[in-house]
C-alpha positions in Angstrom: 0.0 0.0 0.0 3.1 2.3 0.8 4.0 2.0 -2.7 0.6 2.8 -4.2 0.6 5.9 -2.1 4.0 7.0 -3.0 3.2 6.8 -6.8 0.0 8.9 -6.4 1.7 11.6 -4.7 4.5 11.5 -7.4 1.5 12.1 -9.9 0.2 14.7 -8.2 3.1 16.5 -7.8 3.9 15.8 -11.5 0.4 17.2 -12.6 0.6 20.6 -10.3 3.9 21.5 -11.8 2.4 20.5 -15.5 -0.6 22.2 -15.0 -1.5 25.4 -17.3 -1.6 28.7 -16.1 -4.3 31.2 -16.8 -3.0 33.4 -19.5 -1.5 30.7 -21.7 -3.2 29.9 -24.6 -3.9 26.3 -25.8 -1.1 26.2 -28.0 1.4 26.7 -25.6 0.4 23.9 -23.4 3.3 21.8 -22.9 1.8 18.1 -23.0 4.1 15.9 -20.6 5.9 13.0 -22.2 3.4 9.8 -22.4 6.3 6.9 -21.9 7.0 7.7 -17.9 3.4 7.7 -17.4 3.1 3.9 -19.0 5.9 2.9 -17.0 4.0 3.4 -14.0 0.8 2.3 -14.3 2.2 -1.3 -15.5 4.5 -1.2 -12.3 0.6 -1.1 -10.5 -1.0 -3.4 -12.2 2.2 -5.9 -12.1 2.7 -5.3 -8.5 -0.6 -7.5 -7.1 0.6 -9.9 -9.2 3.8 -11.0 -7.6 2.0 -10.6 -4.8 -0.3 -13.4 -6.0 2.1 -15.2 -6.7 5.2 -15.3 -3.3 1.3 -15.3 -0.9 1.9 -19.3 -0.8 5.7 -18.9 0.5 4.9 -16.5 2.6 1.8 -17.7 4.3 3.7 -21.2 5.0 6.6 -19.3 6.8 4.4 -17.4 9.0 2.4 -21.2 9.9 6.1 -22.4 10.9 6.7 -19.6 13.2 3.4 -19.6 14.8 3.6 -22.9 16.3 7.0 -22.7 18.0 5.4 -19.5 20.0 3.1 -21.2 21.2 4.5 -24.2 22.3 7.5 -22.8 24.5 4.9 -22.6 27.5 4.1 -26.3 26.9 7.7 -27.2 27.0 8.4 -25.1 30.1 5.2 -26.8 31.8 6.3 -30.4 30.9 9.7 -30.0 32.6 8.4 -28.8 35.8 6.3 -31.9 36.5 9.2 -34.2 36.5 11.0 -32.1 38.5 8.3 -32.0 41.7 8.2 -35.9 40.8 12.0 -36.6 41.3 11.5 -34.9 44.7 8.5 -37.7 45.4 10.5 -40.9 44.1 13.4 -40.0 46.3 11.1 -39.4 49.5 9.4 -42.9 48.7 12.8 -44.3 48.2 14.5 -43.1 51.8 11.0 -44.6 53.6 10.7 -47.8 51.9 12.4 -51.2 53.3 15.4 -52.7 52.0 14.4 -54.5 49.4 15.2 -58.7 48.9 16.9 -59.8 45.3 13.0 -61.3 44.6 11.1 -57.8 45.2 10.6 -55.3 42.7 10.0 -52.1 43.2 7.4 -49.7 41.2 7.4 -46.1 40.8 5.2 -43.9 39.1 6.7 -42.1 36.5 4.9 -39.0 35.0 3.7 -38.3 31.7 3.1 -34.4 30.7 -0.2 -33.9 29.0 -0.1 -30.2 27.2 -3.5 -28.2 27.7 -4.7 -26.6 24.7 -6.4 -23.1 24.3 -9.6 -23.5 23.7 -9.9 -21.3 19.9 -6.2 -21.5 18.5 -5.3 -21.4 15.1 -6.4 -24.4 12.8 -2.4 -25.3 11.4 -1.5 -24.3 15.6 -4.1 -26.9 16.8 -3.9 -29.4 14.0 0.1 -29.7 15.2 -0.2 -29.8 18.6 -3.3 -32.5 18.3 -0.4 -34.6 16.6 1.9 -34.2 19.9 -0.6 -34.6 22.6 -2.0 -38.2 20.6 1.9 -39.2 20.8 2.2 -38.7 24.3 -0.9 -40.1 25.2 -0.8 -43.2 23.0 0.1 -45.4 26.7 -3.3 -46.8 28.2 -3.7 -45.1 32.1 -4.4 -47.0 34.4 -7.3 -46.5 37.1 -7.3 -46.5 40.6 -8.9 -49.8 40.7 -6.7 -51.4 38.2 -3.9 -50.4 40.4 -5.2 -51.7 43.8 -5.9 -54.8 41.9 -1.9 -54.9 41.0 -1.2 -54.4 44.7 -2.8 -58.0 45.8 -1.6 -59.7 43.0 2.2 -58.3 43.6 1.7 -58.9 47.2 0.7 -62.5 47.1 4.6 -63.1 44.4 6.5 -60.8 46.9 6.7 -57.6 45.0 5.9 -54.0 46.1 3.9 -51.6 44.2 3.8 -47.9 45.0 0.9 -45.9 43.6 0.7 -42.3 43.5 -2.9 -40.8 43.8 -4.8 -39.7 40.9 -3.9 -35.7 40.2 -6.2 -33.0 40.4 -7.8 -31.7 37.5 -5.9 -28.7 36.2 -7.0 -25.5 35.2 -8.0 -25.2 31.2 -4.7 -22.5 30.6 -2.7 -25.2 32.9 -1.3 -28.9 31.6 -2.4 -31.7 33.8 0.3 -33.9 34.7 -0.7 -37.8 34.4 0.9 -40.4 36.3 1.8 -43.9 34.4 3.6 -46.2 36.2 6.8 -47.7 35.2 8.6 -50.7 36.7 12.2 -50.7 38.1 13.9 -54.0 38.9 16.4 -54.2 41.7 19.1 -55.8 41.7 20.9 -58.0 44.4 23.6 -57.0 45.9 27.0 -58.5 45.0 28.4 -60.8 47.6 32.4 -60.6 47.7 33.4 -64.0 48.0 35.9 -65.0 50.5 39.4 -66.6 49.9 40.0 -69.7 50.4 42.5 -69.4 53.1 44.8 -73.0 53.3 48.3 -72.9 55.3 50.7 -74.8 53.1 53.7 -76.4 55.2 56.9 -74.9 54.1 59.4 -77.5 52.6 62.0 -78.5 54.5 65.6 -77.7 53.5 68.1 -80.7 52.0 69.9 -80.6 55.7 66.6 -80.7 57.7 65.5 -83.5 56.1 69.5 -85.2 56.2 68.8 -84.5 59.9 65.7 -86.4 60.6 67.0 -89.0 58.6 69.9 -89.1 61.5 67.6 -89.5 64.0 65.1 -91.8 62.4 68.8 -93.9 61.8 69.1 -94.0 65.6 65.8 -96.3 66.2 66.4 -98.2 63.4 67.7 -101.8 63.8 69.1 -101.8 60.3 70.5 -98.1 59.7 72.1 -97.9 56.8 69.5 -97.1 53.9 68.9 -93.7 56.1 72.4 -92.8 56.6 73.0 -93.3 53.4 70.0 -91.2 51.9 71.2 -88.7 55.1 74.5 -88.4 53.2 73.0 -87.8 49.7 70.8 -84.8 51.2 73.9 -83.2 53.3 77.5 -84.4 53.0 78.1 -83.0 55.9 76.6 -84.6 58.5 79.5 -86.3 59.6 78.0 -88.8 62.7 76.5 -90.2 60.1 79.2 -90.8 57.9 81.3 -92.2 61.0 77.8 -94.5 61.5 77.9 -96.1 58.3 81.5 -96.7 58.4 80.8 -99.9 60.7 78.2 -101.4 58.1 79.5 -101.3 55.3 82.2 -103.7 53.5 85.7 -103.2 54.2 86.5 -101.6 50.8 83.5 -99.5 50.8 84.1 -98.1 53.9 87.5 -97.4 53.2 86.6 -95.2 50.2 83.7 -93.6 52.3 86.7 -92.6 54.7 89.0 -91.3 52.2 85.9 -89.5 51.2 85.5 -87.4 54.1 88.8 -86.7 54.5 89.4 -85.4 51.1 86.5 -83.1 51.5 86.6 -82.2 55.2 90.6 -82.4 56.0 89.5 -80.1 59.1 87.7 -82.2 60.8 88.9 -84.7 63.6 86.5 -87.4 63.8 87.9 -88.9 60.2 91.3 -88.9 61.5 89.8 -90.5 65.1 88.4 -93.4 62.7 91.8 -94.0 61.0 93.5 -94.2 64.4 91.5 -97.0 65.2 91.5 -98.2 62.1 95.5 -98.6 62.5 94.9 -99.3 66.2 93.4 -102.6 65.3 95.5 -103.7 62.0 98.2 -104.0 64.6 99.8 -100.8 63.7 99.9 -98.5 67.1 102.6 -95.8 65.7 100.4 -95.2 63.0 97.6 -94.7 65.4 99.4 -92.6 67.7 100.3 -90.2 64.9 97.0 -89.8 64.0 95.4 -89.2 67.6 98.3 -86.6 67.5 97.4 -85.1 64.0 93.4 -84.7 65.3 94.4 -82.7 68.2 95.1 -79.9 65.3 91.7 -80.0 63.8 88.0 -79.3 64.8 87.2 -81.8 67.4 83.0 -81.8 68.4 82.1 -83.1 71.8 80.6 -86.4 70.1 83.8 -87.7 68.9 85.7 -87.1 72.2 84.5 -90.2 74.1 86.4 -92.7 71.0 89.8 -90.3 71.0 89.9 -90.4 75.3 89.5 -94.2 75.2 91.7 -95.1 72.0 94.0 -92.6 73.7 93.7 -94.5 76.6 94.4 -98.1 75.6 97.4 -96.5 73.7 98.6 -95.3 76.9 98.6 -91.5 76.1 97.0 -90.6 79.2 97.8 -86.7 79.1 95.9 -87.0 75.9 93.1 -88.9 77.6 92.9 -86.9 80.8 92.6 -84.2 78.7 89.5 -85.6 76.7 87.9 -86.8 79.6 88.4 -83.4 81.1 86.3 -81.5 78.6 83.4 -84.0 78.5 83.3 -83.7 82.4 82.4 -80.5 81.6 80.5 -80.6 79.0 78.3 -83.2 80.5 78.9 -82.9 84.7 76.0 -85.5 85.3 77.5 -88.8 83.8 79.1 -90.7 86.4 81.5 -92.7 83.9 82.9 -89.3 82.3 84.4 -89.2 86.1 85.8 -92.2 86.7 87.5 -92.6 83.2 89.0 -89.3 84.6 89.9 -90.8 87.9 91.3 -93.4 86.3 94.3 -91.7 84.1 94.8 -88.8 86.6 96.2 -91.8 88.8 98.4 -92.6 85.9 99.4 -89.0 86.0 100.2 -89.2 89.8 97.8 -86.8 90.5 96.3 -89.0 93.2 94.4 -86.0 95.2 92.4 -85.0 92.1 92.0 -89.0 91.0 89.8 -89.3 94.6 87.7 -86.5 94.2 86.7 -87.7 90.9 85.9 -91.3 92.0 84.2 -89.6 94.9 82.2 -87.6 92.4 81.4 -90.7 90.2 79.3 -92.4 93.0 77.4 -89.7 94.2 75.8 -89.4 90.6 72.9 -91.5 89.6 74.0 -94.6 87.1 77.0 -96.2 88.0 76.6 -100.0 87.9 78.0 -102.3 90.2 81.3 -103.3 89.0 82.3 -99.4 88.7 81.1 -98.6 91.9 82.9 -101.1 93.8 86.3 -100.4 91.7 85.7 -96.5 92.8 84.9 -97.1 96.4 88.0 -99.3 96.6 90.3 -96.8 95.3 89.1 -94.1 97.1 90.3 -96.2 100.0 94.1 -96.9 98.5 94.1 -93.5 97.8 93.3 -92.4 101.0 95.6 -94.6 102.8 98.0 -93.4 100.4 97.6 -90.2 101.5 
């Protein structure tokens, strides 16, 4: 319409400037030129035209933007309601009992229903028609049905909660309609404990050569467990000097020669070759080596055989000695002091030689052969005196 009244007012201004004065004649009339005029009136009459023709396009735009208007309260409407129902699930949830892995729990969860004014727009009402059907496509259920789902749950062990029917909402206002919804629950993971077992530690090649040694002890046939002792720990030499006795005379010699290749410091192999030469007639030999294991590691088991080889060799010093450390190593055996008693006489040490027979029968064990010998020569001794 702007345009139409812009090209009028152009005309008239265009006629009251070529309009003819008074005192002109007709022949000086200046006629205006005829092409602008044509110009403008086909700019009118093509003008309704294109309007004719963009109304579709334009009408459709303004049907688009109508719609989206009108439903932004809608929208805003339907995300409240979930809201004030988030508060009411977690209220139900804090009250309700702990629930077993058979129960199922069932909430209500809402469904927004848009209210819709009562004379909109027929494009505006046919569109929202379409979104309310979609949301509403899920059958409600009534208060009845819903009590009726109570019993039946109850009698299979599962809980339903029901919320109450909503009020009726005001026309302007969407009503907010409840559909329940079911939520399993799941059991709760049980850690399963280890299976705690106490294992017996393995015992170490010499514990095992050591129970073998004792087991040897009780045995009236010895020598399969010294031997297997010997395999686990070379070492052990009591039982080495054990199975000296049962074995052949070859085999034990190379058994000797054995240990003292590999343990040159130890005394007890050089003990059993003493009285190895002690009793092949040979007591030089012997003597040198009671003499030679003075010089090496001597344990308290092998003093007993050196005190009495030394002994029936007649090297009493060397016997008196012996004697003298297992006396105190072991002050409760009666015969550790009377061997003592015995070579200190030998050693004309006749004072000492009585207090050790007098020593040997006031201990526990004596039989009655060395009792009566000690009790006699405590006498001579005494009378010596």
């Amino acid at each position: 319409m702007s345009v139409i009244n812009d090209t009028l007012k152009q005309l008239e201004r265009r006629g009251g400037q070529g309009a003819m004065p008074a005192s002109f004649g007709a022949d000086q009339v200046v006629q205006p030129p005829s092409p602008p005029r044509r110009k403008v009136w086909w700019g009118l009459l093509l003008l309704p035209l294109l309007l004719w023709l963009w109304w579709p396009t334009i009408s459709a735009q303004l049907q688009l933007l109508q719609p989206r208007a009108n439903s932004v309260a809608p929208a805003a409407a339907e995300q409240a309601v979930p809201a004030a129902q988030t508060v009411e699930t977690v209220t139900a949830a804090e009250t309700a009992p702990e629930p077993t892995p058979t129960q199922i729990a069932v909430a209500a969860e809402p469904v927004s229903q848009t209210a819709v004014n009562a004379e909109p727009q027929t494009e505006l009402k046919a569109a929202v028609n379409t979104v309310a059907n979609t949301k509403t496509n899920t059958k409600l259920k009534t208060q009845a049905e819903v009590d009726a789902d109570v019993d039946a749950g109850a009698g299979a062990g599962v809980s339903v909660a029901s919320e109450a029917q909503p009020k009726p909402a005001a026309a302007s206002q969407p009503a907010a309609v409840a559909v329940p919804a079911t939520a399993v629950a799941l059991p709760t993971p049980v850690r399963a404990q280890p299976n705690l077992q106490v294992k017996p530690s393995a015992l170490s090649p010499q514990e095992l050569a050591q129970q073998l040694w004792q087991q040897a002890q009780q045995q009236t046939d010895p020598r399969a467990s010294l031997e297997q002792a010997l395999t686990l720990d070379p070492s052990l030499h009591q039982a080495r000097l054990a199975l000296l006795p049962l074995l052949p005379a070859a085999a034990a010699e190379r058994l000797l020669q054995q240990g003292l290749a590999q343990f040159p410091q130890y005394a007890g192999y050089a003990i059993v070759s003493a009285e190895r030469a002690h009793a092949s007639g040979d007591p030089q030999l012997a003597i040198q080596w009671l003499q030679f294991s003075q010089s090496l590691h001597t344990e308290t088991a092998d003093l007993p055989a050196r005190a009495l080889l030394a002994q029936q060799l007649q090297q009493y010093p060397l016997a008196a000695q012996d004697w003298q450390q297992l006396v105190q190593a072991e002050p409760s055996n009666p015969n550790w002091w009377l061997s003592l008693a015995y070579n200190l006489e030998f050693l004309e040490r006749g004072e000492h030689a009585s207090n050790a027979y007098k020593q040997a029968l006031l201990l526990p064990g004596l039989d009655a052969a060395a009792s009566a010998y000690a009790q006699q020569r405590v006498q001579q001794l005494g009378g010596a005196k």
